[in-house]
Structure formats: C-alpha cells, structure tokens
C-alpha angles and dihedrals in degrees: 000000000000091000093060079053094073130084100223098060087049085056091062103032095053076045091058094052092049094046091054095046092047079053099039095044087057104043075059097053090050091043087056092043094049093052101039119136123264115250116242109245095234088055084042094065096043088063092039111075113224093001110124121218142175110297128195116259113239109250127249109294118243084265095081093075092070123219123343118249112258113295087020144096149190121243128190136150127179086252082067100063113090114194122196116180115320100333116072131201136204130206122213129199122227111208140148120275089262090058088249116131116257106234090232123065098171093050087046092050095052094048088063098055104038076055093052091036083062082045088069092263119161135218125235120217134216107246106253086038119119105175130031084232096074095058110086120230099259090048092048111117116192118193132170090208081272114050128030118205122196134179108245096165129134098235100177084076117065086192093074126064135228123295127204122188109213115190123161109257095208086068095044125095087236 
C-alpha cells in the first residue's frame, strides 16, 4: 500500500496504461485495415479519374415490346431506367393513346400480355410452377429469349397507370 503512495510508482503506473492502450488502440487500426473490405471495380473507377471500368448496359428501349395493343401505347423516358450494379431496368408506362392511365392496371396488364403472348412471347415460370395458371398476374414474367417483361403497378390506385419493368434476359441471372 505505501508504494501506490509515491509518486513515483503512480508515474509509471499512469505510463504503463497509456502505453497499452497506445498499443492496443494500433493492433486495432491494422486489424480494421487488413480485413477491409475490397472495393468493387465499378466503384473503383469512379474513384479513379480517367480509369474505365465495367458499366451497366442500358436495358432494352420501350420499343422492344413491339407495338401496343390497340388504344394503347407505350410510354419511356431515360428518368425510368434503374441500374443496380451491372444489370439495368426500365420501367415503361401503359397509358391510352391519349397518355392518359388506364383505370385499370390489372386489365391493362393483361391486355399486354395476352398481346405479347400472340407475339410469340413466353411465360417463365417459377421454379416449382407447372401451369401458368398457377402464377398469379403480378408474378407473372413474359420474354421472347431477349427481352423479360414483369408487372411492377400499384394496382390498389386507379390514379396511377400501368407499369411494366423491361430488362434484358441474356444479362439476368434467370
């Protein structure tokens, strides 16, 4: 007990903590820099000024859905593509041939489908899935070996059209 009474013993002492924490603080910095993560190489070259590096592909234009069916059209603009890493969607806009939404997402949905379905269009099916029929309209997916085509509307508002989402299927992982 008397030594913790000098002055000299509390020196060191106080000396030794900071000391093991100097040390300790360290051996924890160089843990965190040896198992950092690896930095993707598209977020590499955007770091990297003047370095290319793999870019999404733009996926399929509206256009790939052929023609509308009648009183119907076909609307797309470059705010409605969505890219996420290096596979891109975009999302297309059923309306009247006026621009004007439909009223009713799920008819016009089927309408287009039931269109690209005479254009030779396939359905996927979830794997598990037998029959089509099985699938219900909103989980349906369409594709022509090129080109998928999924519902992604919010059928509950009648204010809001129909909404397709186009990617190219040789770039999925389906």
């Amino acid at each position: 007990m008397a030594l913790l009474r000098s002055r000299r013993t509390m020196a060191v002492l106080v000396g030794v903590v900071v000391v093991g924490l100097i040390v300790s603080a360290a051996a924890g910095l160089f843990q965190a820099f040896a198992t950092a993560p690896a930095v993707p190489p598209l977020e590499q070259a955007q770091g990297q000024q003047g370095a290319p590096g793999p870019r999404p592909e733009e996926p399929p234009a509206a256009s790939a859905l052929g023609e509308a069916p009648d009183g119907l059209s076909y609307s797309s603009g470059e705010n409605d593509v969505y890219c996420e890493e290096l596979e891109c969607v975009r999302l297309v806009r059923v309306l009247t041939e006026d621009g004007e939404p439909t009223g009713d997402t799920e008819a016009t949905v089927q309408d287009v489908y039931d269109h690209l379905l005479a254009d030779d269009w396939l359905i996927m099916l979830p794997e598990g899935v037998e029959s089509p029929d099985d699938v219900p309209l909103n989980q349906t997916v369409l594709t022509d070996q090129e080109v998928m085509v999924a519902d992604s509307s919010q059928h509950e508002d009648d204010e809001t059209p129909a909404v397709l989402m186009v990617a190219d299927s040789t770039r999925s992982g389906s």
